[in-house]
C-alpha positions, 0 to 999 in steps of 0.5 A, a space after each residue: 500500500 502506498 501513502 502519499 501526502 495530499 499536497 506536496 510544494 517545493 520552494 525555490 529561490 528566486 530574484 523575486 523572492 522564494 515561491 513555489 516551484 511549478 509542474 515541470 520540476 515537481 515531475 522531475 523530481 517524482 520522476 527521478 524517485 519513480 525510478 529509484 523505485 523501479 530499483 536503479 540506484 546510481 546517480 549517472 546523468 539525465 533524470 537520474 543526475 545527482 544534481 540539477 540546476 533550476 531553471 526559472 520561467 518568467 511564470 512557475 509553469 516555465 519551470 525547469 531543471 537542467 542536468 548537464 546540458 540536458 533540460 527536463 522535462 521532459 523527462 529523458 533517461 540515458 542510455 546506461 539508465 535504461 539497460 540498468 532497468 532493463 536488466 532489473 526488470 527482463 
């Protein structure tokens, strides 16, 4: 059985002042946890990078988290990310 809180918000920073933060970067964030979930447990890039930078719309729903050179969403997974799921998953 899965609980979940009703709501979730996640501030960020900005010139502004602190807000919260829009859709785009909550389904990253649910995406990157969805696959731990499925059992890949490395940091390597994309979706699955340790750190990601904010990247702030003029409005929250233009939202969005870089990895590298990679902006999400949308959500992408590497290479190596996918055969790690294939592998657990096949």
């Amino acid at each position: 059985m899965l609980f979940a809180a009703p709501h979730v918000a996640v501030a960020i920073n900005t010139p502004s002042g602190q807000r919260n933060a829009g859709p785009g970067i909550l389904e990253v964030i649910v995406g990157h946890e969805l696959v731990h979930a499925l059992g890949h447990d490395k940091h390597n890039s994309h979706l699955m990078a340790q750190t990601m930078q904010k990247e702030m719309g003029d409005r929250a729903a233009q939202d969005r988290l870089r990895a590298g050179t990679i902006y999400l969403p949308p959500l992408s997974l590497s290479d190596e990310s996918v055969r790690t799921l294939q592998s657990i998953w096949a």
